[in-house]
C-alpha positions as CSV (number, residue, x, y, z in Angstrom):
1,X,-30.7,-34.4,-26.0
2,X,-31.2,-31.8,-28.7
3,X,-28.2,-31.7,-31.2
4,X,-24.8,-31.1,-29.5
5,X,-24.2,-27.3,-31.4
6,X,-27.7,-26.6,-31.1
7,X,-27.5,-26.7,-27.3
8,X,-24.6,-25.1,-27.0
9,X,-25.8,-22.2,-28.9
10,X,-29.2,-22.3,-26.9
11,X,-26.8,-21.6,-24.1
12,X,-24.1,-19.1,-24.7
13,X,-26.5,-17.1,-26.7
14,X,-28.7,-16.4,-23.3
15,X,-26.2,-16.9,-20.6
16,X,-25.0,-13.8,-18.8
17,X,-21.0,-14.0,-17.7
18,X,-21.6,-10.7,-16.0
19,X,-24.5,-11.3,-13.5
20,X,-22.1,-12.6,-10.8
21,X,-19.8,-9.5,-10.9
22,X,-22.8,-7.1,-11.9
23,X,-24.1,-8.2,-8.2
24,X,-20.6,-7.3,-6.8
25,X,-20.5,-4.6,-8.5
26,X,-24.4,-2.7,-7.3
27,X,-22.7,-3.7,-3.9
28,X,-19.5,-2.3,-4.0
29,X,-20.7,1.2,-5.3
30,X,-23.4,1.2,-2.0
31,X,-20.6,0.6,-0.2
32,X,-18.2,3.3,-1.2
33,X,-20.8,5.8,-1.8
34,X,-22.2,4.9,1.8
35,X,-24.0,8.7,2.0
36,X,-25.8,9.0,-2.0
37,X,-26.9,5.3,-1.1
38,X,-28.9,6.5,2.3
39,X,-30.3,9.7,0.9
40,X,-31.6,7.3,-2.2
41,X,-33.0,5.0,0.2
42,X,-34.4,7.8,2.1
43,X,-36.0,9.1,-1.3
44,X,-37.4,5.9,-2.4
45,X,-38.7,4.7,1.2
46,X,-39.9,8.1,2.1
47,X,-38.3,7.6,5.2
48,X,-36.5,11.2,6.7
49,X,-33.7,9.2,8.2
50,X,-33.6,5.4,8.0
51,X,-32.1,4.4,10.9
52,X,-31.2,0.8,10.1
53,X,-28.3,2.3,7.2
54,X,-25.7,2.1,10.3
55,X,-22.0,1.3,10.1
56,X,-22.8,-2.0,10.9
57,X,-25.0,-2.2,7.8
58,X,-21.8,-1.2,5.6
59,X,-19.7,-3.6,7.1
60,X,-22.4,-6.4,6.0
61,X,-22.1,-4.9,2.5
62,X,-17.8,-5.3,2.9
63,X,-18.4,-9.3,4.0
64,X,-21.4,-9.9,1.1
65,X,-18.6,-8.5,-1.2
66,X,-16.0,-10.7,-0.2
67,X,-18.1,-13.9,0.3
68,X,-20.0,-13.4,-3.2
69,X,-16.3,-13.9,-5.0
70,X,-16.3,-18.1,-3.4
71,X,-19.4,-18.3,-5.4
72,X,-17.6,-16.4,-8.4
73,X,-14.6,-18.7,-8.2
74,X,-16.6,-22.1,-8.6
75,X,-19.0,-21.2,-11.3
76,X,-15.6,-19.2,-13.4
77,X,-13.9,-22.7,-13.1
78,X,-16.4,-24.7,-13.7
79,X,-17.0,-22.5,-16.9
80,X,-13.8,-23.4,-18.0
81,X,-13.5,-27.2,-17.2
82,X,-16.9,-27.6,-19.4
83,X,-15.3,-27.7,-22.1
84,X,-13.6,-30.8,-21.8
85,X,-16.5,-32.7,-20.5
86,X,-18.5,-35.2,-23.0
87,X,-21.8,-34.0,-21.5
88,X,-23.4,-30.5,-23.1
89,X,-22.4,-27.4,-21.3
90,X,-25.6,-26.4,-20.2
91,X,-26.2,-29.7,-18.7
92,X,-22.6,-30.1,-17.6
93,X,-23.0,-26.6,-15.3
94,X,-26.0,-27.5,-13.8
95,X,-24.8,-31.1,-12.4
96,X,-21.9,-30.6,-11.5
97,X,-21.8,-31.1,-7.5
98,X,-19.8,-28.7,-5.1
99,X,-17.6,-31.2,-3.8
100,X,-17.0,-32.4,-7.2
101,X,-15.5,-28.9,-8.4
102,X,-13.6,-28.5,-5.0
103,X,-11.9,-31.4,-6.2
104,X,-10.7,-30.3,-9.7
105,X,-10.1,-26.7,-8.4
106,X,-7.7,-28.5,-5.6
107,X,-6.4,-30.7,-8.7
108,X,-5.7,-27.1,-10.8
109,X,-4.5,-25.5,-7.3
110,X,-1.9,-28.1,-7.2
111,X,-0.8,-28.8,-10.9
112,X,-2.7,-31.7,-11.8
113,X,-4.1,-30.4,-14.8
114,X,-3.9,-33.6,-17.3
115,X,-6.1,-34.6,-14.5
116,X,-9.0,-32.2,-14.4
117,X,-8.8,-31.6,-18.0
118,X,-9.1,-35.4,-19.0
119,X,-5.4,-35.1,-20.2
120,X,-6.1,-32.5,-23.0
121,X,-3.7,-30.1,-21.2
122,X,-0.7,-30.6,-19.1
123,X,0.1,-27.4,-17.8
124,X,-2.1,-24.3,-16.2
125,X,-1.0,-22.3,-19.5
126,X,-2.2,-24.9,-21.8
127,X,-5.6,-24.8,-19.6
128,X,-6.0,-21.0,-20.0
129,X,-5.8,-21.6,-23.9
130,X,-8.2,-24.4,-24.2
131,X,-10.6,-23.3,-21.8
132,X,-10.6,-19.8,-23.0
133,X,-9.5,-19.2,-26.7
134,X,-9.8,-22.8,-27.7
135,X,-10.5,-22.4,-32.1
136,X,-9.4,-19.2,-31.7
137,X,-5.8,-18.2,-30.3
138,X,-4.3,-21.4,-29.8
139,X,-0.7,-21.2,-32.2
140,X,-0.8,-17.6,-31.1
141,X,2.9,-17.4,-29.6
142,X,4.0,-13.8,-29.3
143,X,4.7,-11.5,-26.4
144,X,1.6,-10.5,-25.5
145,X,0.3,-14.3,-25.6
146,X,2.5,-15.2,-23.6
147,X,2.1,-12.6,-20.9
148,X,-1.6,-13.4,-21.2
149,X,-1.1,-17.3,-20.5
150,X,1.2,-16.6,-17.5
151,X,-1.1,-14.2,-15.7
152,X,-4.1,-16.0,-16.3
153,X,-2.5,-18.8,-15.0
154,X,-1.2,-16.7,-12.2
155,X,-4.6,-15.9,-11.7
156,X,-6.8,-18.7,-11.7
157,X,-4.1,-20.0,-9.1
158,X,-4.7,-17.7,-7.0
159,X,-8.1,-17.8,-7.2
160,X,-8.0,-21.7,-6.3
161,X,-6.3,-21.0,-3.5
162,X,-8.5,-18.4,-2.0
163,X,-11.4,-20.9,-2.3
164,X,-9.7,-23.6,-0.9
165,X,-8.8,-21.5,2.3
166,X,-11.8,-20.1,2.1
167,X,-14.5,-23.1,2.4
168,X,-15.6,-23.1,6.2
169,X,-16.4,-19.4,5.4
170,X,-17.8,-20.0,2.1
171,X,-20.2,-23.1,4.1
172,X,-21.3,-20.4,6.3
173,X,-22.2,-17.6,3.9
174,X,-23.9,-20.4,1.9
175,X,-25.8,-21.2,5.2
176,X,-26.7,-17.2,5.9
177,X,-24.3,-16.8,8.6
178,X,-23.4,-13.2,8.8
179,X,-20.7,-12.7,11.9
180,X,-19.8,-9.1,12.4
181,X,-17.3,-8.8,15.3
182,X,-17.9,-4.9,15.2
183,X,-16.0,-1.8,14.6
184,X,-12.4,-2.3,14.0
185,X,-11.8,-6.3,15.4
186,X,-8.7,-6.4,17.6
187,X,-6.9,-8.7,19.2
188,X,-5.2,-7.9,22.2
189,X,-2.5,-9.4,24.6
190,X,-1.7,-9.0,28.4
191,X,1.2,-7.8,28.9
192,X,2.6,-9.7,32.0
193,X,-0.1,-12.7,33.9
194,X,-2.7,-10.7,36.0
195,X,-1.4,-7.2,35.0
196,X,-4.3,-6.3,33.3
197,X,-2.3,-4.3,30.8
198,X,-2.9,-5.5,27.4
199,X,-1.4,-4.3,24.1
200,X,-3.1,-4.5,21.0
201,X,-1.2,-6.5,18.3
202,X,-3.5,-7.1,15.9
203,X,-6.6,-4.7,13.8
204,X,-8.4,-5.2,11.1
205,X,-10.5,-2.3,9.5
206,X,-13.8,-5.0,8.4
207,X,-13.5,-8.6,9.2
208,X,-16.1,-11.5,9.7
209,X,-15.7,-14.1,11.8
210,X,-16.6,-18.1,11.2
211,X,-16.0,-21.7,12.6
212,X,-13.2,-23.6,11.1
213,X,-14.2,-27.6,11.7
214,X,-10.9,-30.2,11.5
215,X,-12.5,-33.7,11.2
216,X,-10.1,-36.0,13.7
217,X,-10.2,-39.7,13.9
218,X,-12.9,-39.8,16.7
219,X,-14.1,-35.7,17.2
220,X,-13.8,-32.6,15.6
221,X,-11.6,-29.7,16.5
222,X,-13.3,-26.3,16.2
223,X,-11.7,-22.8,16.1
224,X,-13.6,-19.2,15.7
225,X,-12.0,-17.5,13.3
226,X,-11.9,-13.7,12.8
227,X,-10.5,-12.9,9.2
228,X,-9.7,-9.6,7.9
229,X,-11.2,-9.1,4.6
230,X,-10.6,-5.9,2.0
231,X,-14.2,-5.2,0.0
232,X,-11.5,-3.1,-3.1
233,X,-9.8,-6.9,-3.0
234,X,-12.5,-9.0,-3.9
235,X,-13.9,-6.2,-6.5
236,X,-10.9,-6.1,-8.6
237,X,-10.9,-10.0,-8.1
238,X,-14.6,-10.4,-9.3
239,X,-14.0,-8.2,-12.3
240,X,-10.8,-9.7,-13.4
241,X,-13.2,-13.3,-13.3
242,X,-16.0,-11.7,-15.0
243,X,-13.8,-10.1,-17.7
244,X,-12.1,-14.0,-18.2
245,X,-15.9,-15.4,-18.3
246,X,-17.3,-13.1,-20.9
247,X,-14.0,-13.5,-22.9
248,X,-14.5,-17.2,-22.8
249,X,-18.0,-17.1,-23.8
250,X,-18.3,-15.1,-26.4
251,X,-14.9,-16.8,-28.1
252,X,-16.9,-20.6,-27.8
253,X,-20.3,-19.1,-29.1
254,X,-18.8,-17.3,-31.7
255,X,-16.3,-20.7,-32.7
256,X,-20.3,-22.8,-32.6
257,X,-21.7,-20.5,-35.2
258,X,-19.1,-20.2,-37.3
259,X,-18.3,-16.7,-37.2
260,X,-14.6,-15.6,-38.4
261,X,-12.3,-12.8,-37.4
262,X,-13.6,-13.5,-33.9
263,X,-12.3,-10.8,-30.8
264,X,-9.7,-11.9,-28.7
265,X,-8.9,-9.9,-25.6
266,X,-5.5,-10.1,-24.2
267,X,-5.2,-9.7,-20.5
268,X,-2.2,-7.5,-18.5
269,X,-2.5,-8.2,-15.2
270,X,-0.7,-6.0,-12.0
271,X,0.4,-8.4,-10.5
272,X,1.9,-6.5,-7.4
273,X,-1.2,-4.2,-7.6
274,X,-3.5,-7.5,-6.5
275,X,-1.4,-9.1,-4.1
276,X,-0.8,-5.2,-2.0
277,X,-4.8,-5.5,-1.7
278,X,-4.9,-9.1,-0.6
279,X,-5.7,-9.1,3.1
280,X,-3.4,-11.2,5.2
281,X,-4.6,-10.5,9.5
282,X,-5.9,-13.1,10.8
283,X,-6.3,-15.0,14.7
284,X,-8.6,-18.6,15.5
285,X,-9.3,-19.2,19.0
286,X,-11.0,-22.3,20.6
287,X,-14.7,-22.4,19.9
């Protein structure tokens, strides 16, 4: 290996925190801007009216949005766990199996942090600072510290539990399976056997759907799920993990080279504002 300093330099110097989100972001702006997006593909395909830029198309923009935060959410934690591995960074991020960080993002989802963190931390506010400000921030004890540990923490703990949840539909975006269920899914009820008068209960404005597989002693039990999902949801949650990245980045190349009177963004996080966006509709029925 080269020199432990000089790889990690090598690293963080060329490394780009922001590609993930940029990504998110170039979709996210197609989809709200759904009518400047055709007329430039119009213009730069020469096409008069390109026929395939349907509704449809938009709603595959909404479930590439959501889908692209899993990815997010595993390469932001394994970011942050790096740092209390023995192996260099670089090497560290591109071994690193996906089972293996399912594992320590269940471990941080749960509280086991001594555990995922090779006992340098015991709690998820001790994680934020060692993983994120480590050399940098880490007596820092007023007010606004301590707001920035707890939503953070808050964060990330929500983050891990959105992956979690979300790993049959993460398996199938990572296999290209794009389920639309249409315009508006709904789920309906009969009101009364053999009436044929059913009530809607349930509708969801964009939605995929996916198989959920439970492994059973001798068989597997599968379920199609439809899932509401809210594109502005998994935005604000890709920038809030881009913002942490690039914080955490530029703090451990900085520390590496020596530099002093390094920048240290706090973080304020609305709470509330997050959790109204968070999408909650939801209905599995036998596969």
């Amino acid at each position: 290996f080269r020199p432990r300093e000089v790889a990690e330099s090598r690293f963080y110097g060329g490394y780009d925190p922001e590609f993930l989100f940029r990504k998110v972001e170039l979709l996210y702006t197609a989809y709200q801007h759904r009518d400047e997006f055709k007329r430039f593909v119009n213009a730069a395909t020469g096409a008069e009216n390109d026929e395939s830029l349907t509704d449809q198309y938009f709603r595959g923009l909404a479930v590439e949005i959501h889908c692209s935060t899993f990815q997010q959410i595993e390469s932001l934690f394994a970011l942050l766990i790096a740092v209390f591995q023995n192996l260099p960074h670089w090497l560290y991020l591109s071994r690193y199996t996906n089972e293996e960080m399912l594992g320590k993002i269940k471990g941080f989802a749960a509280g086991h942090v001594a555990d995922i963190s090779g006992g340098a931390c015991q709690t998820a506010s001790q994680f934020v600072t060692k993983a994120i400000y480590a050399g940098v921030a880490e007596a820092e004890t007023g007010p606004r510290w301590k707001r920035t540990r707890e939503d953070l923490a808050w964060f990330l703990s929500e983050m891990a539990t959105r992956y979690i949840k979300g790993r049959d539909e993460y398996n199938a975006y990572k296999h290209g399976l794009r389920m639309l269920p249409g315009d508006g899914a709904q789920l309906l009820v009969e009101v009364g056997r053999g009436t044929g008068d059913f009530r809607r209960i349930l509708s969801m404005g964009h939605s995929l759907s996916y198989l959920e597989v439970e492994k059973r002693p001798t068989d597997y039990i599968t379920r199609e799920v439809t899932k509401e999902i809210n594109p502005e949801d998994s935005f604000q949650a890709a920038y809030i993990m881009s913002e942490i990245a690039t914080t955490a980045c530029k703090i451990r190349l900085a520390v590496i080279r020596g530099e002093k009177g390094v920048e240290t963004p706090t973080f304020e996080i609305d709470r509330a504002s997050l959790v109204r966006l968070k999408p909650v509709a939801r209905f599995a029925l036998p596969f």
